[in-house]
PABA-857011 format. One record per residue (C-alpha): x negated, z negated, y; residue number from 0. Coordinates in steps of 0.25 Angstrom, whole numbers, plus 2048, in hexadecimal, padded with zeros to 3 digits. Example, Ala and Ser with C-alpha at 12.3 -4.5 7.8 and 13.67 -1.06 7.14 Angstrom:
! residues 2
   xx   zz   yy  resi
  7CF  7E1  7EE     0
  7C9  7E3  7FC     1
! end
This chain:
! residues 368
   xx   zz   yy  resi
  837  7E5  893     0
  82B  7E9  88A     1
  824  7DD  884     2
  817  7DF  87E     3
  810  7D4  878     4
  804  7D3  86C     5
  80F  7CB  864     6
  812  7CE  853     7
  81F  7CA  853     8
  820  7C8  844     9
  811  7C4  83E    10
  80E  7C5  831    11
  7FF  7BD  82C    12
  7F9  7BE  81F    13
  7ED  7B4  81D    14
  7E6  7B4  80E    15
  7E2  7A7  80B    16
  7D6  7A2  80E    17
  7D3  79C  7FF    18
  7C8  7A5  7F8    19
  7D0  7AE  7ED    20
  7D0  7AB  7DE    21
  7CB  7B4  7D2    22
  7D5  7BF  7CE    23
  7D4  7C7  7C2    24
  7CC  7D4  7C1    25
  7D8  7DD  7BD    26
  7DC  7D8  7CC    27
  7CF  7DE  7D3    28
  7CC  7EB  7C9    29
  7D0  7F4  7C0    30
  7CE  7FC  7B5    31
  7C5  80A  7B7    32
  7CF  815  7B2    33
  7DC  809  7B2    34
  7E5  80F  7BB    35
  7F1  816  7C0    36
  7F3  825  7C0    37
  7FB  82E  7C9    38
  805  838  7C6    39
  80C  842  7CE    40
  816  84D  7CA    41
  821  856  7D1    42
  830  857  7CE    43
  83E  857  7D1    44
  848  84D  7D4    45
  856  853  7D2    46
  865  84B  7D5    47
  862  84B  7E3    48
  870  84C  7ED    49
  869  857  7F4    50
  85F  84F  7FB    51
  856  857  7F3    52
  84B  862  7F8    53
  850  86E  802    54
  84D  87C  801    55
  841  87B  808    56
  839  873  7FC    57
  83A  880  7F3    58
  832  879  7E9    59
  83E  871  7E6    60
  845  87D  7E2    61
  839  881  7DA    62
  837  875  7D1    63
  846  875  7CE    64
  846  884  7C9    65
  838  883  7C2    66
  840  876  7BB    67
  84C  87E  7B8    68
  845  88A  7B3    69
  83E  880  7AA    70
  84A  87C  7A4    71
  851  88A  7A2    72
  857  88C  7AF    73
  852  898  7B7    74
  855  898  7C6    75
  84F  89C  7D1    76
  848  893  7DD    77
  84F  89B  7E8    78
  85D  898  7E2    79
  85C  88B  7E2    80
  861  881  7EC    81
  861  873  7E6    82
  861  866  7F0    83
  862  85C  7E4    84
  852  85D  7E1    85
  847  859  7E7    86
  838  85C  7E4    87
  830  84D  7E3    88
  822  848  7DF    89
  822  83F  7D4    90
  816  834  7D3    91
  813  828  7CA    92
  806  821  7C6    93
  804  820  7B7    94
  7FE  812  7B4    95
  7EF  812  7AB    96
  7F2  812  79C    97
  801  818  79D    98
  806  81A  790    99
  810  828  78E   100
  81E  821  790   101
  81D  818  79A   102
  825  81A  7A5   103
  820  81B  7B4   104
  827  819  7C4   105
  826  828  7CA   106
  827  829  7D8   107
  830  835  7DE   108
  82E  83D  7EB   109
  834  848  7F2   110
  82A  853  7F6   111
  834  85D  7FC   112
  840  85A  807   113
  84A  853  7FE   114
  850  846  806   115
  853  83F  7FC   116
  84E  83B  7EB   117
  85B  832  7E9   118
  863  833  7DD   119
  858  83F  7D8   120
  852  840  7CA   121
  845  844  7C8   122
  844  84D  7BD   123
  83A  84D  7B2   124
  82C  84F  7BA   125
  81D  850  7B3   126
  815  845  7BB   127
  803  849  7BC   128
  7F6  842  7BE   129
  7EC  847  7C6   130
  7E5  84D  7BA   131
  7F3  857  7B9   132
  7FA  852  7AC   133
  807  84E  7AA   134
  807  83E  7A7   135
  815  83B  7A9   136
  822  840  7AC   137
  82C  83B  7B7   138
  83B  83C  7B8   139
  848  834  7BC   140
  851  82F  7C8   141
  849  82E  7D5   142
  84A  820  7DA   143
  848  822  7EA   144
  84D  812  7F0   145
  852  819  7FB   146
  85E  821  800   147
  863  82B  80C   148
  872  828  810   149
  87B  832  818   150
  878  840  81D   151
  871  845  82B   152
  86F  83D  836   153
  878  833  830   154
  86F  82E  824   155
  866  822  821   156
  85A  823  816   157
  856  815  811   158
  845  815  80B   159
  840  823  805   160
  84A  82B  7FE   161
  840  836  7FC   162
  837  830  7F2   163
  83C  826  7E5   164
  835  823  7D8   165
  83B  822  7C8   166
  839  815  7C2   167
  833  818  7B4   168
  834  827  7B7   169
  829  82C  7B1   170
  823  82D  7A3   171
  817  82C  79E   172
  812  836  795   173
  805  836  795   174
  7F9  82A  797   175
  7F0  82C  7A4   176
  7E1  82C  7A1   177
  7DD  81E  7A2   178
  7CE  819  79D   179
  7D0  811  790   180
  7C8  803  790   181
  7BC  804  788   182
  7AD  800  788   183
  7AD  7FF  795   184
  7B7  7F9  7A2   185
  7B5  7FB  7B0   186
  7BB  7F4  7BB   187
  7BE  7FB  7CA   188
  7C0  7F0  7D4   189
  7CC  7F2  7DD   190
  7C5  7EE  7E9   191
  7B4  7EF  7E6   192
  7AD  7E4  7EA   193
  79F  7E2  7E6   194
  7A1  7D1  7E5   195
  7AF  7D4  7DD   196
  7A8  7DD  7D4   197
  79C  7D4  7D1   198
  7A6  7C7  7CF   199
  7AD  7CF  7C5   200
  7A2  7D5  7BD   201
  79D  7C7  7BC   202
  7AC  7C3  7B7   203
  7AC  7CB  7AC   204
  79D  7C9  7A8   205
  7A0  7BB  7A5   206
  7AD  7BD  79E   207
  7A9  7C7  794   208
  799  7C7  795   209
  798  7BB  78B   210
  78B  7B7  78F   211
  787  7C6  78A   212
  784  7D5  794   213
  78E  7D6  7A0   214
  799  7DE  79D   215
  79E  7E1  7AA   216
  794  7E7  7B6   217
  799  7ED  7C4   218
  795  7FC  7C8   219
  799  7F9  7D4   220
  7A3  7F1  7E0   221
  7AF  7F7  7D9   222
  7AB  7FC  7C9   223
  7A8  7F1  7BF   224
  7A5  7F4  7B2   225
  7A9  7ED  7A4   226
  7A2  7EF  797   227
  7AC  7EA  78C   228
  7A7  7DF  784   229
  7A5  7E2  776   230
  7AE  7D7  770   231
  7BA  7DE  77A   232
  7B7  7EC  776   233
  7C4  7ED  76C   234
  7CB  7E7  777   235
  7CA  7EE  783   236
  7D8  7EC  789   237
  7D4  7DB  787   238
  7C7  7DD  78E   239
  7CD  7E3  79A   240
  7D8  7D9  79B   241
  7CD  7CF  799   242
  7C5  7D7  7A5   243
  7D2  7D6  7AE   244
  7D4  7C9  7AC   245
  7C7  7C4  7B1   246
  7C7  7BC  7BD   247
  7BF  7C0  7C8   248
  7BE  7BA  7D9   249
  7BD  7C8  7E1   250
  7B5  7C8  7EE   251
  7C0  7CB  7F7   252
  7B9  7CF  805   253
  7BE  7C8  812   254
  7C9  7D3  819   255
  7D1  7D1  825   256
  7DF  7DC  826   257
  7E7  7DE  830   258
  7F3  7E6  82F   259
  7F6  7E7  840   260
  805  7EE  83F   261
  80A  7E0  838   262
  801  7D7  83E   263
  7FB  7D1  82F   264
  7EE  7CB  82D   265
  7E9  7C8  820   266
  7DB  7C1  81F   267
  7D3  7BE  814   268
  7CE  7AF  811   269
  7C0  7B3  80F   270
  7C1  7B9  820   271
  7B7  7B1  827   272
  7B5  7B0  837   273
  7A7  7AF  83F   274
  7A7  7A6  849   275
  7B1  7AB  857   276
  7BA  7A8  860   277
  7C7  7AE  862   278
  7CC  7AF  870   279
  7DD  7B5  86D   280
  7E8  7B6  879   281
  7F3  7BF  87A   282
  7FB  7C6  885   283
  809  7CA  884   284
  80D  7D6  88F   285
  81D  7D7  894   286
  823  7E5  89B   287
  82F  7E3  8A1   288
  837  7ED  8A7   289
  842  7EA  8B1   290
  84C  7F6  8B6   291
  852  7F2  8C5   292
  860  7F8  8C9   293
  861  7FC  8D7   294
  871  7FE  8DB   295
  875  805  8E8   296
  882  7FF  8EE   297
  88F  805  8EE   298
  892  813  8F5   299
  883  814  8F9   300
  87A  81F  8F8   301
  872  818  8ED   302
  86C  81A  8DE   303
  86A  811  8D4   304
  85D  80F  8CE   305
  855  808  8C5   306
  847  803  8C6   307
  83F  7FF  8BB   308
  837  7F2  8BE   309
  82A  7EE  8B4   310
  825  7E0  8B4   311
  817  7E0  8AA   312
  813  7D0  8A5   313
  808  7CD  89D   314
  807  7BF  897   315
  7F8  7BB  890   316
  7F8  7AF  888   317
  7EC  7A7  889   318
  7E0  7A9  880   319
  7DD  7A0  874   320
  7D0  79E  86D   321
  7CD  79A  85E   322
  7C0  798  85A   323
  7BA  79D  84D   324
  7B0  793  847   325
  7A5  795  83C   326
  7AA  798  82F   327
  7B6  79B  832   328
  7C3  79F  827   329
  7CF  7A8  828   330
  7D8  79C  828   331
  7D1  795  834   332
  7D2  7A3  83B   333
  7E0  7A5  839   334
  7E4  797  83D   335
  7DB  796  848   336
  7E4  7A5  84E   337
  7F1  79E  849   338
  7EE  792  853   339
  7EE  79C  85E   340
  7FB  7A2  85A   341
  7F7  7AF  857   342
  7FD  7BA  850   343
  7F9  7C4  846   344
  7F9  7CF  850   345
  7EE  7C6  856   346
  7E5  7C1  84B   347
  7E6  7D2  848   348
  7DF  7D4  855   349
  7D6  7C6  854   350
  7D0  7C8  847   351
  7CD  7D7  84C   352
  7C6  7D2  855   353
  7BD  7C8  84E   354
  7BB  7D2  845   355
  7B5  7DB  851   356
  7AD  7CD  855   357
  7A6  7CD  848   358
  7AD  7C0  844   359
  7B5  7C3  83B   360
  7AD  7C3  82A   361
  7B7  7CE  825   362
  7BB  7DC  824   363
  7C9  7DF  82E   364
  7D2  7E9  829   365
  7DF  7ED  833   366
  7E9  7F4  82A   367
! end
């Protein structure tokens, strides 16, 4: 029997509250211009391997382990070598804003050849790059991979991703990334522009550091605002932007539906608003069944037996039911007005896309 029915079997419904949300401090919406992480990539070696390492077909294996060897004073040839304990990995890390030479960073470890497996190896010491070529830090230690492979052939079971691990602390710093150095001037990149957001917080930080004198802070645009520093803050730069991040501020959040239709979750925010309709919602449940008939012959006759399939198709629809949107309407009234019919988030998915098409619905709809 095939059953198929419009039916989630194990929902999952996210509602924001319908309560307007409070100011949240700056440091939460922006950022500082030229305050941020910088990415680092290098290539290396992880040696120890059990010979999960690379094969003779990833020949730059055997070249970065001759080239390291001739560095140290040991001559040999790539052709004469066949080694299944290496394995030729990318190395990344992110180097945080104002990184000081010393400090330790997490590297992240990945195979680029055909080695099966990085557990147990140790990568050896590997220069790590910006995108501007220079060396920043350095990278070396045992690879961490949180997974494993057991047995051999057919006969073996792998557990996560054993050909990628990082290095906790495996990296050194050793030199500081460019970052801009606050000085007479701060500006401030929204993590999401918004005219409104920008406006509310350019009027925050007017009345917390104007002093009834020029404004300090104007925005260029939805997502760029700029500070001047106050003259009384100028010897204490690293204050006034704690001050700055500190400053609470209400965003302008816009009213969003998402819809994620592989796990059936609906999130609505509480500013959603709903136009006057009405929502007419059944649903119909289809059943396949297939029953297989034996025919027997009697004894001693001249008979076969066969089988014949039998196919019975039922469809069952369940009645209609109607709710009315009035004026005015919220996101609570919407949701418990769908609840009292018993639907499902499979269902409000396909209801609130049609309202959407009706012109009802006050908000932009994402499906994700």
């Amino acid at each position: 029997m095939i059953r198929r029915t419009f039916l989630l079997l194990v929902p999952l419904f996210a509602l924001a509250g319908a309560c307007a949300f409070g100011a949240t401090a700056i440091k939460n919406l922006a950022s500082i211009e030229g305050v941020r992480d910088n990415q680092l990539i290098g290539y290396g070696l992880v040696v120890g391997l059990n010979g999960t390492g690379d094969k003779l077909t990833t020949v730059f294996s055997q070249q970065s382990l001759t080239d390291l060897l001739n560095r140290m004073g040991v001559n040999v040839p790539p052709a004469s070598v066949i080694v299944r304990n290496i394995a030729s990995v990318m190395v990344t890390a992110d180097l945080p804003p104002f990184a000081q030479p010393g400090e330790r960073l997490d590297v992240t470890v990945a195979a680029v050849g055909d080695a099966t497996n990085l557990q147990g190896g140790q990568l050896v010491l590997t220069p790590l790059k910006g995108a501007d070529g220079r060396t920043y830090a350095v990278a070396q230690g045992p690879v961490v991979t949180g997974g494993f492979v057991a047995g051999r052939g057919a006969n073996s079971q792998t557990v996560n991703h054993p050909t990628a691990g990082r290095i906790p602390n495996g990296g050194i710093v050793e030199q500081a990334p460019p970052s801009v150095e606050p000085g007479a001037r701060v500006r401030l990149q929204l993590r999401i522009p918004d005219f409104t957001t920008a406006a509310r917080m350019t009027a925050a930080l007017n009345q917390k550091f104007a002093d009834n004198g020029p404004p300090v802070a104007h925005s260029d645009n939805a997502g760029l605002i700029t500070v001047n520093t106050p003259a009384n803050w100028r010897d204490r730069t690293v204050e006034f932007i704690s001050a700055i991040e500190e400053t609470p501020v209400e965003p302008s959040r816009p009213a969003k539906v998402v819809m994620n239709e592989r796990t059936g979750t609906v999130v609505l925010g509480g500013d959603v608003r709903i136009a006057p309709v009405s929502i007419i919602h059944g649903a119909l449940s289809i059943d396949i069944e297939t029953t297989y008939n034996v025919s027997q012959p009697e004894g001693f006759s001249q008979g076969q037996t066969t089988v014949t399939p039998q196919v019975n198709v039922g469809a069952q629809a369940a009645p209609a039911r109607n709710v009315a949107i009035k004026p005015g309407a919220t996101v609570e009234q919407l949701v418990r007005s769908l609840l009292s019919i018993g639907t499902t988030p499979r269902d409000v998915i396909a209801i609130l896309q049609s309202v959407k098409a009706a012109g009802a619905l006050e908000a932009d709809l994402e499906v994700i």
